[in-house]
N, CA, C and O atoms as a printed pandas DataFrame, in Angstrom:
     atom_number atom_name residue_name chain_id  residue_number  x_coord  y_coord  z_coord
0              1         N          UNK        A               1  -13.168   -0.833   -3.988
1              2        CA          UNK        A               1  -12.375   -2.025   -4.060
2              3         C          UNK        A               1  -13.109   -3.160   -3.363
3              4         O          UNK        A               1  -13.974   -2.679   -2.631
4              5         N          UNK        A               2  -13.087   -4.455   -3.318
5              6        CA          UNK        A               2  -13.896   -5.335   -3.836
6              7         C          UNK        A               2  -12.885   -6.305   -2.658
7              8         O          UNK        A               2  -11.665   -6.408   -2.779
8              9         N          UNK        A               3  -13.544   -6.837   -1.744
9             10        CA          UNK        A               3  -12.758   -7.707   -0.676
10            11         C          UNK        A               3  -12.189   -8.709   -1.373
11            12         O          UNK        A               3  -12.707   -9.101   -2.419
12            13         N          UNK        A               4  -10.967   -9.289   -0.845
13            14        CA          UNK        A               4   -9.923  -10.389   -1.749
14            15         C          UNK        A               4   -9.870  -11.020   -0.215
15            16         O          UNK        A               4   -9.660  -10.479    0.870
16            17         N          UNK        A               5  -10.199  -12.642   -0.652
17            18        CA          UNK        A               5   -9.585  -13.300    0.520
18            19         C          UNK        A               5   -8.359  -14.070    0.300
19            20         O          UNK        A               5   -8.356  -15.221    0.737
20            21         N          UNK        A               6   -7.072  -13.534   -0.443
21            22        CA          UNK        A               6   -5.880  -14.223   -0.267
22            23         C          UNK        A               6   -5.520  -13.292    0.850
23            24         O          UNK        A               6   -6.096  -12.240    1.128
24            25         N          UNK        A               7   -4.265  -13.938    1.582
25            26        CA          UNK        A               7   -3.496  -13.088    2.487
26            27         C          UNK        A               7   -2.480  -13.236    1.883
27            28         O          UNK        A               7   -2.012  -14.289    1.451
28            29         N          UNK        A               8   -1.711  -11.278    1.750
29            30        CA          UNK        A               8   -0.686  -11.077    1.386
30            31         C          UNK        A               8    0.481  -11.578    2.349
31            32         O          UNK        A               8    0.412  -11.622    3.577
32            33         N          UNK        A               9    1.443  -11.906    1.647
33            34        CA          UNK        A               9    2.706  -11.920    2.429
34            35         C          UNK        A               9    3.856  -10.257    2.614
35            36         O          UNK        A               9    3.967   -9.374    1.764
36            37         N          UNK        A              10    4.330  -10.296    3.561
37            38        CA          UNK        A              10    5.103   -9.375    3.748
38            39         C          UNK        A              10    6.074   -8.567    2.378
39            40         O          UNK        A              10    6.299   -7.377    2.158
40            41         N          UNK        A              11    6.592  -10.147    1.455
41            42        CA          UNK        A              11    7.320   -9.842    0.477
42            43         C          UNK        A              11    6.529   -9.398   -0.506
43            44         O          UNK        A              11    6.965   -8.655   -1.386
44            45         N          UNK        A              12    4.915   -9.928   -0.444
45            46        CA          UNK        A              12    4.529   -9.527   -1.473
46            47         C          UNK        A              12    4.210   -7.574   -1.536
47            48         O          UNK        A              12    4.455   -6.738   -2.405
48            49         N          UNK        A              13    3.642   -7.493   -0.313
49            50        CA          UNK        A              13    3.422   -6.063    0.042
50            51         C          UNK        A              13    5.040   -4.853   -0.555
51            52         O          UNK        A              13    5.205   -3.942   -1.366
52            53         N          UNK        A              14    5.949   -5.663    0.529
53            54        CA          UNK        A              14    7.190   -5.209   -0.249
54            55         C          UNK        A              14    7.300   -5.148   -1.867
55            56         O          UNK        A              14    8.012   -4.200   -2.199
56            57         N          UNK        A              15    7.008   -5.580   -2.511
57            58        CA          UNK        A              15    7.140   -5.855   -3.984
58            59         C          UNK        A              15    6.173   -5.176   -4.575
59            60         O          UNK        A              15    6.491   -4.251   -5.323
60            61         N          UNK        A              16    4.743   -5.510   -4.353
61            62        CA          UNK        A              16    4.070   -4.502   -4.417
62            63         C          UNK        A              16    4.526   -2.829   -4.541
63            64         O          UNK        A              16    4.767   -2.248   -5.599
64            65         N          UNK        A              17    4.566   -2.318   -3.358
65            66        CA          UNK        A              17    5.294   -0.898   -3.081
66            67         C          UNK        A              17    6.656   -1.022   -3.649
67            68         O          UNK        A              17    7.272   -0.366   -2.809
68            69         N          UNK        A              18    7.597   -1.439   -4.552
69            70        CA          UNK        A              18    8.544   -1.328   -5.222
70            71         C          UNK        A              18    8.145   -0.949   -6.633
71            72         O          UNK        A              18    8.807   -0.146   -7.291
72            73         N          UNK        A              19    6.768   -1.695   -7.204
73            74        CA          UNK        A              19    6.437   -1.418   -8.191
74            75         C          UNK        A              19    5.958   -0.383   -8.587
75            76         O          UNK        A              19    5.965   -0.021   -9.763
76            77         N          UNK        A              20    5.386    0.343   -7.464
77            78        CA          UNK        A              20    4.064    1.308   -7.361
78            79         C          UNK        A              20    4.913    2.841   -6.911
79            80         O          UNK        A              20    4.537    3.986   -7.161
80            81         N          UNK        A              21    6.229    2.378   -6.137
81            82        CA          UNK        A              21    7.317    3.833   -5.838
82            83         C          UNK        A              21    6.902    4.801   -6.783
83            84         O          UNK        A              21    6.140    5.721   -6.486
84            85         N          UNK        A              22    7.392    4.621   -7.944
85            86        CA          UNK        A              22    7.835    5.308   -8.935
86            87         C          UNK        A              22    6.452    6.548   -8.998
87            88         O          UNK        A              22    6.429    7.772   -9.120
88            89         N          UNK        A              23    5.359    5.446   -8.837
89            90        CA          UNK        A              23    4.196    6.371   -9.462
90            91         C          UNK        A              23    3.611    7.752   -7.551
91            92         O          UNK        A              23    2.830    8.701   -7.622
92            93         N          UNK        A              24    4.182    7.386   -6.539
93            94        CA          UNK        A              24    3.726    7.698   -5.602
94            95         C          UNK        A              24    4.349    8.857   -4.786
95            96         O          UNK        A              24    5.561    9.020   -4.923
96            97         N          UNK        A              25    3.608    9.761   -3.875
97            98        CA          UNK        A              25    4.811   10.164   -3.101
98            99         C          UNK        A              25    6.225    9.893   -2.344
99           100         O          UNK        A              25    6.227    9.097   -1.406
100          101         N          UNK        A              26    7.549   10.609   -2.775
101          102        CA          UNK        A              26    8.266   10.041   -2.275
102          103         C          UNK        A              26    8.424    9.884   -0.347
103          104         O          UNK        A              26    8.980    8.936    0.207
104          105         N          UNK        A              27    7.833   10.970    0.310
105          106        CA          UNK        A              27    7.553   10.613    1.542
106          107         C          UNK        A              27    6.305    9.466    2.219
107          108         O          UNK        A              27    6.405    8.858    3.284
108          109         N          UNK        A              28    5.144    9.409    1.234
109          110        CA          UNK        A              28    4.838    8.139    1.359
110          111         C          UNK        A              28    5.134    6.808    0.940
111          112         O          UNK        A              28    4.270    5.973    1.209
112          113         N          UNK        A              29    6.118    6.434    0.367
113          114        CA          UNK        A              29    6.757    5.067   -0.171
114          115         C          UNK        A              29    7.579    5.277    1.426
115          116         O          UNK        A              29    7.490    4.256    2.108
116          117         N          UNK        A              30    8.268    6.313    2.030
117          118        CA          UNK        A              30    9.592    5.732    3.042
118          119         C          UNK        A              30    8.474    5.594    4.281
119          120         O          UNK        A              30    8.937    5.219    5.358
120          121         N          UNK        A              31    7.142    5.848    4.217
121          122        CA          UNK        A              31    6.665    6.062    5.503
122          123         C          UNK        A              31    6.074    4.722    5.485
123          124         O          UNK        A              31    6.119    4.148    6.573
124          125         N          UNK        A              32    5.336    3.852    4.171
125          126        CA          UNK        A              32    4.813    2.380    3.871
126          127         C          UNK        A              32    5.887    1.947    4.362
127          128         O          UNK        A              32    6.027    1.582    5.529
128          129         N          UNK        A              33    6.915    1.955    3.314
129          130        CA          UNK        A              33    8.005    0.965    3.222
130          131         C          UNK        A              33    8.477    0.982    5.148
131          132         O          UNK        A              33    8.261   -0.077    5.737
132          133         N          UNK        A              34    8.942    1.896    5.791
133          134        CA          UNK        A              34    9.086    1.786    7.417
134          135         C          UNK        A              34    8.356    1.202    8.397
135          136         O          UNK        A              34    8.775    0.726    9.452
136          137         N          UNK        A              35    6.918    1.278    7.878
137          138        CA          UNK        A              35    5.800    0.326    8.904
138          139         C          UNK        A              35    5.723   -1.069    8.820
139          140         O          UNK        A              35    5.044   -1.742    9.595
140          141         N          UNK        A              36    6.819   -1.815    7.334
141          142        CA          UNK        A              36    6.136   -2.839    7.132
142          143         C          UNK        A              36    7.236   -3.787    7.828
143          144         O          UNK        A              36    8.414   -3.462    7.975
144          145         N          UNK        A              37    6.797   -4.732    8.140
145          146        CA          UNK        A              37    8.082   -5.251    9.494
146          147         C          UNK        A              37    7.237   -6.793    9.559
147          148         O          UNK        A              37    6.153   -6.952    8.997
148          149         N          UNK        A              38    7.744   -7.576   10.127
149          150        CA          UNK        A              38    7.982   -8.899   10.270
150          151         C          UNK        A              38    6.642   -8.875   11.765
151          152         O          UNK        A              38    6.070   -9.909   12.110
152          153         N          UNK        A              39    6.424   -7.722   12.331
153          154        CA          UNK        A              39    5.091   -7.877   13.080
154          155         C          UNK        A              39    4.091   -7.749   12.737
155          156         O          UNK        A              39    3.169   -8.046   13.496
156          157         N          UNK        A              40    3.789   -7.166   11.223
157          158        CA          UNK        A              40    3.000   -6.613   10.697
158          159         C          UNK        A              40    1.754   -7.224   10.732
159          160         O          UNK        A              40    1.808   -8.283   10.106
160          161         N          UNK        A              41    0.349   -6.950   11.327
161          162        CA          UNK        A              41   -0.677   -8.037   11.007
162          163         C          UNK        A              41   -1.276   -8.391    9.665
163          164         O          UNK        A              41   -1.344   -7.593    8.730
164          165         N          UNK        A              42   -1.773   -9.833    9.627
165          166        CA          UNK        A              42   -2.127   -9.613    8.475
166          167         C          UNK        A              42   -3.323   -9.149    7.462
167          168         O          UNK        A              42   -3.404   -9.241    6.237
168          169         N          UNK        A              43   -4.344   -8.540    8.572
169          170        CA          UNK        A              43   -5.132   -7.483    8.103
170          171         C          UNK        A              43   -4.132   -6.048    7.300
171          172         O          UNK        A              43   -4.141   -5.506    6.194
172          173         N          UNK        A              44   -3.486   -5.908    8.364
173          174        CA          UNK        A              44   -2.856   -4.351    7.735
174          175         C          UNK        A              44   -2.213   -4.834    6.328
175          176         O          UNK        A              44   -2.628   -4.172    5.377
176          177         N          UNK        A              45   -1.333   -5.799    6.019
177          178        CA          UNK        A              45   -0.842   -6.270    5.213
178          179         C          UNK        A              45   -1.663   -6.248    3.500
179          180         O          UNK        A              45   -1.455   -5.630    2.456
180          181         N          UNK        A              46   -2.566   -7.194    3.916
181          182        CA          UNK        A              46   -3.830   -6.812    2.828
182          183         C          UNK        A              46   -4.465   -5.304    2.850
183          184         O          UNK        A              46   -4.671   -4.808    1.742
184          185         N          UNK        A              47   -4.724   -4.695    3.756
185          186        CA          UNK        A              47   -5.274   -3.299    3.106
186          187         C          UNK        A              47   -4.117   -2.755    2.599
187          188         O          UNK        A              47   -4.392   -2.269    1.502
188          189         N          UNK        A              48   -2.678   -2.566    2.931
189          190        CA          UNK        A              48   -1.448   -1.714    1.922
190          191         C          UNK        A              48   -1.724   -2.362    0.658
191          192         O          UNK        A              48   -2.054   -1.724   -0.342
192          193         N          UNK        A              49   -1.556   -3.984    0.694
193          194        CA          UNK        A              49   -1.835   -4.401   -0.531
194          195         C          UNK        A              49   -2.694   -3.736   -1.500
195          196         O          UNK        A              49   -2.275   -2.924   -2.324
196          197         N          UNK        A              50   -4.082   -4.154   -1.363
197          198        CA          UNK        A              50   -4.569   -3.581   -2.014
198          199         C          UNK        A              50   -5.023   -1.850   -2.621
199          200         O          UNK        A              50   -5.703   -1.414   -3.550
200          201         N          UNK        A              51   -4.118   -1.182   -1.372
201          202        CA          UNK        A              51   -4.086    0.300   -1.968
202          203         C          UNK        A              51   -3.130    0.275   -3.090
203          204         O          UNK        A              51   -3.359    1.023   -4.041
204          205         N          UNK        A              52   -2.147   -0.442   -3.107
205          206        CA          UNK        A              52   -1.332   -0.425   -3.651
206          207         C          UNK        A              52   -1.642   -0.431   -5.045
207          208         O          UNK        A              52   -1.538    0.462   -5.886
208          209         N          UNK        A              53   -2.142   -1.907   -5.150
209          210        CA          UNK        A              53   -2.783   -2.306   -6.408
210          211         C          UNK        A              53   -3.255   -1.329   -7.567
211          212         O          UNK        A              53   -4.097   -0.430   -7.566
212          213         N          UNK        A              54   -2.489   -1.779   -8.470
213          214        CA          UNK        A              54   -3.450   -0.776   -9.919
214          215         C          UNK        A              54   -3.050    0.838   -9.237
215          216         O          UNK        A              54   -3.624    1.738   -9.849
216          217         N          UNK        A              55   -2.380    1.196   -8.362
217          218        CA          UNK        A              55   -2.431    2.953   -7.893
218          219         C          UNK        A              55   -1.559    3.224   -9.094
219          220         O          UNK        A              55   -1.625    4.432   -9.323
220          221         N          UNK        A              56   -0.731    2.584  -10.001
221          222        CA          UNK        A              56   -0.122    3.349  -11.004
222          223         C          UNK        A              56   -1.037    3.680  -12.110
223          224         O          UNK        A              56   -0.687    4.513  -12.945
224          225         N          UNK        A              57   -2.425    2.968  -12.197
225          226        CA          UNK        A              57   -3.085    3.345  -12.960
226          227         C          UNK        A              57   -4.660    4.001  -12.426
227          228         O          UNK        A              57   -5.806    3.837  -12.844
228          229         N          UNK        A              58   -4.238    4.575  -11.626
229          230        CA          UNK        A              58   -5.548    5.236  -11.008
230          231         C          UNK        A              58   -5.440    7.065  -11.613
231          232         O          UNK        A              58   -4.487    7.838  -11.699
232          233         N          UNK        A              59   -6.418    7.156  -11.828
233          234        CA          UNK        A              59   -6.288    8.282  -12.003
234          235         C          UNK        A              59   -6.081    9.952  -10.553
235          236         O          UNK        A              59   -6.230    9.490   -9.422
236          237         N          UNK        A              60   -5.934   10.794  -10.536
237          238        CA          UNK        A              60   -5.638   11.731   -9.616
238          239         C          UNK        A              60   -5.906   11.491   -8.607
239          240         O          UNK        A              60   -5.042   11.050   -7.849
240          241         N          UNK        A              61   -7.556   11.733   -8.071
241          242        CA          UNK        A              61   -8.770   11.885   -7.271
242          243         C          UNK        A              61   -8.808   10.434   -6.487
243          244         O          UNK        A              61   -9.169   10.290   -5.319
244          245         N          UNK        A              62   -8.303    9.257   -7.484
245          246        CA          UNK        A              62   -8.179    8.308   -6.687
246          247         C          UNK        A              62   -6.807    7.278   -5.834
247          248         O          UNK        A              62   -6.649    6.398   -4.988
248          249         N          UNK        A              63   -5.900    8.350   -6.992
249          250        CA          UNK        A              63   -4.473    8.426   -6.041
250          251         C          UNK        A              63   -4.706    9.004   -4.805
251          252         O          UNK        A              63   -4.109    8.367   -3.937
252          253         N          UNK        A              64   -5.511   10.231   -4.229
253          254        CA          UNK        A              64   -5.032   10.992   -3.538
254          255         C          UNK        A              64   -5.765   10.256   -2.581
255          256         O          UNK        A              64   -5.150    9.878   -1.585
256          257         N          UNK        A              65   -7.044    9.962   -2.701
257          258        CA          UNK        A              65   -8.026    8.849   -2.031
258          259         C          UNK        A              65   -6.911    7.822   -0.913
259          260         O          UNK        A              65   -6.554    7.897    0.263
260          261         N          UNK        A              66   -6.629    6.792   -2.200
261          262        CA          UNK        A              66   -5.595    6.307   -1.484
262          263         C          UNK        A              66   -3.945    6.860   -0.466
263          264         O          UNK        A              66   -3.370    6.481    0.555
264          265         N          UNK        A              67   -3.798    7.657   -1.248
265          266        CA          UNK        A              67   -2.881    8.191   -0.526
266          267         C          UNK        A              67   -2.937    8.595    0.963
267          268         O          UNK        A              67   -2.092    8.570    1.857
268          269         N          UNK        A              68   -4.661    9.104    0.896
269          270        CA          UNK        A              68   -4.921    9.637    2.210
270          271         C          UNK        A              68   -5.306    8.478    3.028
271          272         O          UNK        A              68   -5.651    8.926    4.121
272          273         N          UNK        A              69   -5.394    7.378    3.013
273          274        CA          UNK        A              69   -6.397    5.808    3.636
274          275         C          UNK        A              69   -4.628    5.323    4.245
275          276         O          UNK        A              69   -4.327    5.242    5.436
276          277         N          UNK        A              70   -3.772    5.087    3.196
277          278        CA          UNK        A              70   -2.094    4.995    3.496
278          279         C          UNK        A              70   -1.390    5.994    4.471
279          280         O          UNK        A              70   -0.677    5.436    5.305
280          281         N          UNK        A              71   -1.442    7.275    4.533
281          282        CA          UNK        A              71   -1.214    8.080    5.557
282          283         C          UNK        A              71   -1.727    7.418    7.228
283          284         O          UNK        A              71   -1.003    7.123    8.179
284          285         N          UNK        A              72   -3.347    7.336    7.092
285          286        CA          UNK        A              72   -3.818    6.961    7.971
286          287         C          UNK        A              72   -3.219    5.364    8.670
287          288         O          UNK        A              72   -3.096    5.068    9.859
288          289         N          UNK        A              73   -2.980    4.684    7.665
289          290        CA          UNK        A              73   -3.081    3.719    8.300
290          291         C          UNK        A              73   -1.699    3.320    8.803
291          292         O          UNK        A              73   -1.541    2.264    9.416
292          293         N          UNK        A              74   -0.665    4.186    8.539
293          294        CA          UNK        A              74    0.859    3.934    8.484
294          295         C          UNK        A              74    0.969    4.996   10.010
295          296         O          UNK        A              74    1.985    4.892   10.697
296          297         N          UNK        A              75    0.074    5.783   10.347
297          298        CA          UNK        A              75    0.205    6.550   11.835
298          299         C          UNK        A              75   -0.215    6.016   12.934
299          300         O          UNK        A              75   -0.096    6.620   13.999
């Protein structure tokens, strides 16, 4: 993935991960969705973002990729 210099907003991250639920674990959507808070920096903000991104169309190997970068970064 390919550095983006917009900064996400909180709602967008939220919206983001609303779109992307469906395709994801359901214990990782409540563990994103719980970290993301009104302190959130906005580094962390942009990396959920962009895991997020396109994960409904990623294939397995790179769901799980992400999945595992989201674990990490939500502990």
């Amino acid at each position: 993935m390919g550095k983006c210099t917009i900064d996400h907003t909180l709602e967008d991250v939220k919206q983001k991960l609303a779109e992307q639920s469906a395709f994801m674990p359901r214990e990782l959507v409540i563990e994103v969705g719980d970290s993301l808070s009104d302190d959130s920096d906005q580094t962390y903000l942009n990396e959920v973002f962009h895991l997020l991104k396109k994960y409904d169309l990623a294939d397995e190997s790179e769901r799980e990729k992400r999945n595992g970068k989201l674990s990490d970064l939500v502990k």
